[in-house]
Backbone as CSV, one residue per row, in Angstrom:
resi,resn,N_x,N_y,N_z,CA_x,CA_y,CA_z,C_x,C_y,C_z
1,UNK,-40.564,169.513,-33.097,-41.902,169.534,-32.519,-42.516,168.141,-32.618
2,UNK,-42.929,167.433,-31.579,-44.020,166.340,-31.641,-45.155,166.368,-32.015
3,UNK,-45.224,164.907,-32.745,-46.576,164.872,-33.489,-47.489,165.074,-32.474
4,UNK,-49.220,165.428,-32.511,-50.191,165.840,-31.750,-50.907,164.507,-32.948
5,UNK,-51.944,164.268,-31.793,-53.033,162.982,-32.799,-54.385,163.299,-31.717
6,UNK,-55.534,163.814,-32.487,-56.729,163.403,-31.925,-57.361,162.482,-32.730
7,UNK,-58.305,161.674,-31.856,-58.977,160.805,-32.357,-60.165,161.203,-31.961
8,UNK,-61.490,161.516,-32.998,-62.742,162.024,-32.763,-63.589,160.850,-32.506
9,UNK,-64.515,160.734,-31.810,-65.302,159.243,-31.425,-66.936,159.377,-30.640
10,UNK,-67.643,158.926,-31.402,-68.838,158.673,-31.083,-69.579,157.749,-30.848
11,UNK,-70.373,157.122,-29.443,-70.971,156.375,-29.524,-72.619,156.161,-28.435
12,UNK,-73.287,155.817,-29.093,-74.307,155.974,-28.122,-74.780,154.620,-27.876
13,UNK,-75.522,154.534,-26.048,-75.550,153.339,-25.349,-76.519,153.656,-25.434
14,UNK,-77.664,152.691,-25.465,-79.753,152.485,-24.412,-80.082,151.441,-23.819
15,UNK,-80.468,151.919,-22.562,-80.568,150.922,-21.873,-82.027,151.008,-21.476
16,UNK,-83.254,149.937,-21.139,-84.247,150.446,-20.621,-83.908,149.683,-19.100
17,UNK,-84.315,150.455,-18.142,-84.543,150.302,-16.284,-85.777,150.384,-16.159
18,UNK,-86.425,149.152,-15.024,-87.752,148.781,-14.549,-88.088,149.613,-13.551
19,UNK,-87.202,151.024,-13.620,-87.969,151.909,-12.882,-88.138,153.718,-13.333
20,UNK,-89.160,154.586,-12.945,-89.208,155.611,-13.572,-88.115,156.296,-13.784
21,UNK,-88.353,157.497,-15.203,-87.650,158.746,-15.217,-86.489,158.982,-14.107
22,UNK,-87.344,159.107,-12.814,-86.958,159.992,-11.741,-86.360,159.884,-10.530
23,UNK,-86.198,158.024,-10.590,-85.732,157.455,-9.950,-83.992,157.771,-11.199
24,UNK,-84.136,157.290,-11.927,-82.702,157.381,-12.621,-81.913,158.775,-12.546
25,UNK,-83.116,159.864,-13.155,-82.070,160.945,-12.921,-81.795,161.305,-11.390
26,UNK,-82.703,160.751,-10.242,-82.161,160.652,-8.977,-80.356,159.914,-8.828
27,UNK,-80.363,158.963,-9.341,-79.013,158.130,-9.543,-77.762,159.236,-10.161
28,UNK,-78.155,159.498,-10.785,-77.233,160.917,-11.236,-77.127,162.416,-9.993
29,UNK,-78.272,162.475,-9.502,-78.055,163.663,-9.043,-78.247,163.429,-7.458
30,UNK,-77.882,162.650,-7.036,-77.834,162.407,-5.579,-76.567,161.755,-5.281
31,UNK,-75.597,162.791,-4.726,-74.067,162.245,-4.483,-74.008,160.897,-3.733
32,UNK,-74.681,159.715,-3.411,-74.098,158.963,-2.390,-74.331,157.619,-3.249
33,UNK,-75.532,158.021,-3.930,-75.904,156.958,-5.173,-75.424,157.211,-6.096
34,UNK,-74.759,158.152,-6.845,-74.135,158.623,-7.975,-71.945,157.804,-7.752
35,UNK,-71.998,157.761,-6.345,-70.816,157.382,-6.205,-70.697,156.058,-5.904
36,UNK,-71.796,155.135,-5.518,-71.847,154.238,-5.640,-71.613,153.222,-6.999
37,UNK,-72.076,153.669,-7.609,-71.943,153.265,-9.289,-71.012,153.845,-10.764
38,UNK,-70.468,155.091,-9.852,-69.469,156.387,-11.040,-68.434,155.834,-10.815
39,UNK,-68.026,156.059,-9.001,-66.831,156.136,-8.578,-66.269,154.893,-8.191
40,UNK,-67.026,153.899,-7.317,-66.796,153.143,-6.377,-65.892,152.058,-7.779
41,UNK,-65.350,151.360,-7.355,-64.535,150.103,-8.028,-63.763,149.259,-7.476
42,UNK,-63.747,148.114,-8.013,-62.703,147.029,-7.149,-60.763,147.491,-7.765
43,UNK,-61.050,147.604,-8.870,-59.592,147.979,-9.405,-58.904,149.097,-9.149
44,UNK,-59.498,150.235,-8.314,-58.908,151.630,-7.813,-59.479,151.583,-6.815
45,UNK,-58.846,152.871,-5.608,-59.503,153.377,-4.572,-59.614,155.150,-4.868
46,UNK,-61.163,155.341,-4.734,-61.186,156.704,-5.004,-60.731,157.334,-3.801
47,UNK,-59.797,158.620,-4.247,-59.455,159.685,-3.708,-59.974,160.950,-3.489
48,UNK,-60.573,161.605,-4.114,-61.733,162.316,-4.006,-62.716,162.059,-4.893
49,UNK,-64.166,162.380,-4.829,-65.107,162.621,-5.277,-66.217,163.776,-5.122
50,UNK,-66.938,164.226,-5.691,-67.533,165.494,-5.644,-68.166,165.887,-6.570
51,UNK,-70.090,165.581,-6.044,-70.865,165.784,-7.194,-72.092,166.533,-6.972
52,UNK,-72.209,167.588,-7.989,-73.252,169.002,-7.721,-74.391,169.125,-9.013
53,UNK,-75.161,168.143,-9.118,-75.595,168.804,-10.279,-76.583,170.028,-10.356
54,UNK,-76.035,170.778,-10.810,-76.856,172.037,-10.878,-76.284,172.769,-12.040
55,UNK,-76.562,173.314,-13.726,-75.910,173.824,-14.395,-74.762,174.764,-14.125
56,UNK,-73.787,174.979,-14.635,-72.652,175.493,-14.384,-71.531,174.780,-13.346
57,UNK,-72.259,173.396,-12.815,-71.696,173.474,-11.695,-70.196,172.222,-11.692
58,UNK,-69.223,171.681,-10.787,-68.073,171.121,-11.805,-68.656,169.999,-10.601
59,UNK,-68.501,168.535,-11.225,-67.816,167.421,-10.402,-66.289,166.740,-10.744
60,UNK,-66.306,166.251,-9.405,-64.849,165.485,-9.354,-64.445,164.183,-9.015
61,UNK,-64.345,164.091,-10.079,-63.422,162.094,-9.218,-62.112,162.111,-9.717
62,UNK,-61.341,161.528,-8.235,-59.925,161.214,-8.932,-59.660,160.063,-7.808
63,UNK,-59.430,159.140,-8.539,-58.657,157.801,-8.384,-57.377,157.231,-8.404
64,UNK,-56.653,156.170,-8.005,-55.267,155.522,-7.896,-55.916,153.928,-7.783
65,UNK,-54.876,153.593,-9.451,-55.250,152.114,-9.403,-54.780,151.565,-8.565
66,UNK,-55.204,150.684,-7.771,-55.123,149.423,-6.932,-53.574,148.393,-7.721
67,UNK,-53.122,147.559,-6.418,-52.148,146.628,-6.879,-52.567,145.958,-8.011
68,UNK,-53.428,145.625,-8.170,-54.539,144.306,-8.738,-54.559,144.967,-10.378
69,UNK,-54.675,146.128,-10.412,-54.662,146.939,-11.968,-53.532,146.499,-12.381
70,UNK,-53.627,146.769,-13.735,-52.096,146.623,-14.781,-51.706,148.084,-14.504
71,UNK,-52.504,149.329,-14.276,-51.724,150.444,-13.946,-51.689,150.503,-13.007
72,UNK,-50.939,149.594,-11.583,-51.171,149.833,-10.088,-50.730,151.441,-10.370
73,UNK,-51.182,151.865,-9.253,-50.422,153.404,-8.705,-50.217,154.370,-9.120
74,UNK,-51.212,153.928,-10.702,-51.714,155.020,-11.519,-52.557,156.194,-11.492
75,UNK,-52.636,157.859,-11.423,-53.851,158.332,-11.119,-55.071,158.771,-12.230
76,UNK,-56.098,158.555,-12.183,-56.888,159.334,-13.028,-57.627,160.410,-12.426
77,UNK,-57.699,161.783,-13.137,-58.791,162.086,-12.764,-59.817,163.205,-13.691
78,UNK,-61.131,163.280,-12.966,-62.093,163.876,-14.165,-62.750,164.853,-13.646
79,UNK,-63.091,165.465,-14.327,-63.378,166.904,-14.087,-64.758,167.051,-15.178
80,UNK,-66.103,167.233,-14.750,-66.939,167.486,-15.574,-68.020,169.092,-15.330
81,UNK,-68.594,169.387,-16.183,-69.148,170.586,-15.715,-70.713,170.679,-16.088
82,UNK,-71.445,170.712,-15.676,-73.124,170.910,-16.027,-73.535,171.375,-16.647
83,UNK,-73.651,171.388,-18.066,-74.305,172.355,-19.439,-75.140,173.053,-19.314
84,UNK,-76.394,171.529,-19.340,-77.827,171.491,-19.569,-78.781,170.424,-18.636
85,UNK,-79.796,170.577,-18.183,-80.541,169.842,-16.784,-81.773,169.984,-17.501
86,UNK,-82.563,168.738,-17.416,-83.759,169.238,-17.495,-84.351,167.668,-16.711
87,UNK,-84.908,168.127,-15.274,-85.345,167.441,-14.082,-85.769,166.034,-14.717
88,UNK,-85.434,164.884,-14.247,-86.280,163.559,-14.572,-85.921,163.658,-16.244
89,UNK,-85.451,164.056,-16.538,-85.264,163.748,-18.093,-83.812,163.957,-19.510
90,UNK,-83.201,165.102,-18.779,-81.808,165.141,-19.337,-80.721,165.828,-18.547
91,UNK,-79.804,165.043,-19.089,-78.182,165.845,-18.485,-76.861,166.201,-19.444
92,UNK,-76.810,167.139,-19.445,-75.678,167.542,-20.678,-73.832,168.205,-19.462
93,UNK,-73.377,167.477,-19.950,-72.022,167.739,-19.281,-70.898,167.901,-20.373
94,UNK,-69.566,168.569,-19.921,-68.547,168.831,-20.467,-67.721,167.577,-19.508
95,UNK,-66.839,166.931,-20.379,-65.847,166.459,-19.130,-64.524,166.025,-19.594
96,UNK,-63.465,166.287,-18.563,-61.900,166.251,-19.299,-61.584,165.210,-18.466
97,UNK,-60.641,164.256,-18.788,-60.047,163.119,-17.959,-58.401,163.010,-18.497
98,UNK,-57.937,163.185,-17.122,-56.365,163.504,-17.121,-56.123,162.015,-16.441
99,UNK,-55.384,161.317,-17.423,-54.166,160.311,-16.546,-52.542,160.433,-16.130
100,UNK,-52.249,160.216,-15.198,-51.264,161.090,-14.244,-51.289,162.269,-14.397
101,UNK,-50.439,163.316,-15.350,-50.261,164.479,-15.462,-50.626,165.130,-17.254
102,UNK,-51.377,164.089,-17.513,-51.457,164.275,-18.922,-53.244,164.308,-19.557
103,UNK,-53.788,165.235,-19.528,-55.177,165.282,-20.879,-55.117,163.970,-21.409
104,UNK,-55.844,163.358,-21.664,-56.304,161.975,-22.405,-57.612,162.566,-23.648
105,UNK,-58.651,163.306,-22.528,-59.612,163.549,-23.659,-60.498,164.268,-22.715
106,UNK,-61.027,164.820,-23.592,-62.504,165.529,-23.489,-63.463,165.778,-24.178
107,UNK,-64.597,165.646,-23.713,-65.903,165.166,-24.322,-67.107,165.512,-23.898
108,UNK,-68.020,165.564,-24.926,-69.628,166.098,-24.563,-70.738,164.911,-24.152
109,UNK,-71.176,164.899,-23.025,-71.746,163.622,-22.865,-73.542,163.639,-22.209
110,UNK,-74.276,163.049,-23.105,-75.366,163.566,-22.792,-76.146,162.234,-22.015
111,UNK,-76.975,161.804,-21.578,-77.542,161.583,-20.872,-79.462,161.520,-20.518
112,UNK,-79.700,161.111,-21.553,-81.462,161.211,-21.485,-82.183,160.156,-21.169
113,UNK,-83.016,160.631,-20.405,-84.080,159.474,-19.704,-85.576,159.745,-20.235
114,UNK,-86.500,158.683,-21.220,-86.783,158.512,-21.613,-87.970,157.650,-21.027
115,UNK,-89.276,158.230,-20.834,-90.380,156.997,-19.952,-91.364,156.202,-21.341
116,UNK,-90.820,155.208,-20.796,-91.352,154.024,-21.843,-92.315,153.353,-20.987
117,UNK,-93.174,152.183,-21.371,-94.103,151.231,-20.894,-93.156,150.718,-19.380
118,UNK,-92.256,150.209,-20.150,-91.498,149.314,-18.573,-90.449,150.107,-17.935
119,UNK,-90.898,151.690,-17.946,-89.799,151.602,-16.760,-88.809,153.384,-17.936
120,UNK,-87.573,153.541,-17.740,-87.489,154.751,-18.357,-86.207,153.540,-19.596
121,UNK,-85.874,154.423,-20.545,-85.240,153.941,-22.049,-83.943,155.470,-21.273
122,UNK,-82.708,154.570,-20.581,-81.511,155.616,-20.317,-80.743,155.535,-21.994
123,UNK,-80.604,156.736,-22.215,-80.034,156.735,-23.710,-78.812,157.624,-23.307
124,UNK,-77.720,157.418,-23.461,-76.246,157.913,-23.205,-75.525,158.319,-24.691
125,UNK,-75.484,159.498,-25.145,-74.563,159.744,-26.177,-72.883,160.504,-25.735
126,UNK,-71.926,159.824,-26.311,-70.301,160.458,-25.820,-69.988,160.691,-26.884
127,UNK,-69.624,162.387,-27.276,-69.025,162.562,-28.514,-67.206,163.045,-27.769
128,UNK,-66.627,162.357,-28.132,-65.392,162.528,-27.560,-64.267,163.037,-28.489
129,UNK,-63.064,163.597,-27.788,-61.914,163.774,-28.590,-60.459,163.579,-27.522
130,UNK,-60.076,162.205,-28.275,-59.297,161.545,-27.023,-57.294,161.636,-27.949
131,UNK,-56.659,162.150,-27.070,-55.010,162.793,-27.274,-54.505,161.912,-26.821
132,UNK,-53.518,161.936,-27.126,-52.429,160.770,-27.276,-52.394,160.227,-25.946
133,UNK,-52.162,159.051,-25.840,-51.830,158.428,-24.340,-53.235,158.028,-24.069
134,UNK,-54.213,158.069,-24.836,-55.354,158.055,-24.649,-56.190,156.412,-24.092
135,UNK,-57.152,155.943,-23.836,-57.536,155.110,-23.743,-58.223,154.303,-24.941
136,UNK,-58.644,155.548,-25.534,-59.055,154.728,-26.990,-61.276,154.927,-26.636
137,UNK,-61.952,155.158,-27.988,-62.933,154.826,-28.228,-63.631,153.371,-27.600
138,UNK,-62.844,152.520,-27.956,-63.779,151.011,-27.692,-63.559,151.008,-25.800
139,UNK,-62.288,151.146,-25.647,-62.235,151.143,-23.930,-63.080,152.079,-23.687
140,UNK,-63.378,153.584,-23.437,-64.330,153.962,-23.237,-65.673,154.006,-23.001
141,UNK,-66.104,153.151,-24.226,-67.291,152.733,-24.700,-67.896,151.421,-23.264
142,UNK,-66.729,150.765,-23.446,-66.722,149.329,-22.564,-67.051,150.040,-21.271
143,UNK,-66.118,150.807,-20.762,-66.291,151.207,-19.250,-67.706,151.812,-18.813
144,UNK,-68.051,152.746,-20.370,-69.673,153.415,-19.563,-70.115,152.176,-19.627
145,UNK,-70.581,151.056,-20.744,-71.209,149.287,-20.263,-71.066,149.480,-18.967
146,UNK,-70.155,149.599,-18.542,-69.980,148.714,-17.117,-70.533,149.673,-16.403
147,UNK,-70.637,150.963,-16.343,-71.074,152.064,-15.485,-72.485,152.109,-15.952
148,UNK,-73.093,152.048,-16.760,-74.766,151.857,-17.112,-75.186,150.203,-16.092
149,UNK,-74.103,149.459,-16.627,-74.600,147.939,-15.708,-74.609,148.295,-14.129
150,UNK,-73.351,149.393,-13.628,-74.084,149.266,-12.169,-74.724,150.154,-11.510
151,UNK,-75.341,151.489,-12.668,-76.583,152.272,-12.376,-77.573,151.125,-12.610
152,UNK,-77.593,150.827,-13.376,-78.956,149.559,-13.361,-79.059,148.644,-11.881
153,UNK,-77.706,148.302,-11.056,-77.932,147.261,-9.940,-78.227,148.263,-8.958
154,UNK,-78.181,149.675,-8.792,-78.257,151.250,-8.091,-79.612,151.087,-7.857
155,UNK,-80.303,151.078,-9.089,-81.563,151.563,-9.053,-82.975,150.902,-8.943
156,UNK,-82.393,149.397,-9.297,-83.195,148.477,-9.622,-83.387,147.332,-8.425
């Protein structure tokens, strides 16, 4: 029998945006702006995408790295599901991310928008549990950076 290894991992991002609540959780819950900044990338071409927020409800992205990746021709894809909603202010999701044919991880990922003086305080918590073949905690961590940096150029 092969060894099994999870790695448990937590980390939370805040960002404040110079614009309201409701404009951000708009960025989340409006498929054309939500894919602009989730899905879109120079290093893959997405293959499908598909986003519903409404509790219970599932989205989808699945991708194939580009030549230009170290994984050309690699697929990922993710599968998340809608917990908890609460309009202009929180988002609670389940979400599993399979690379090629294999579970990597799955994780609880929350999402709160927060109205401060300048604008809303986006606070992102990922409690994850990532299986072998995995990407790892710090890569993770790095990629939402980069996915908070281009909800911020989305919205702002």
């Amino acid at each position: 029998m092969s060894e099994t290894i999870v790695v448990h991992a937590n980390f939370t991002l805040s960002r404040t945006l110079p614009v309201p609540p409701s404009a951000v959780f708009q960025a989340f819950a409006d498929p054309d702006l939500k894919r602009r900044w989730f899905a879109e990338g120079d290093q893959h071409i997405v293959e499908e995408f598909a986003s519903d927020l409404r509790e219970g409800a599932t989205e989808r992205l699945r991708y194939r790295f580009s030549e230009s990746s170290p994984f050309a021709g690699m697929q990922i894809s993710n599968a998340d599901t809608v917990l908890n909603l609460v309009a202009d202010a929180r988002i609670v999701w389940a979400s599993k991310m399979t690379f090629g044919n294999a579970d990597i991880s799955a994780a609880l990922v929350t999402a709160e928008m927060l109205p401060v003086a300048d604008g809303t305080e986006l606070v992102l918590t990922f409690q994850g549990a990532f299986f072998e073949g995995a990407d790892g905690p710090q890569i993770r961590e790095m990629g939402w950076q980069t996915l908070i940096d281009r909800l911020v150029e989305v919205v702002a």
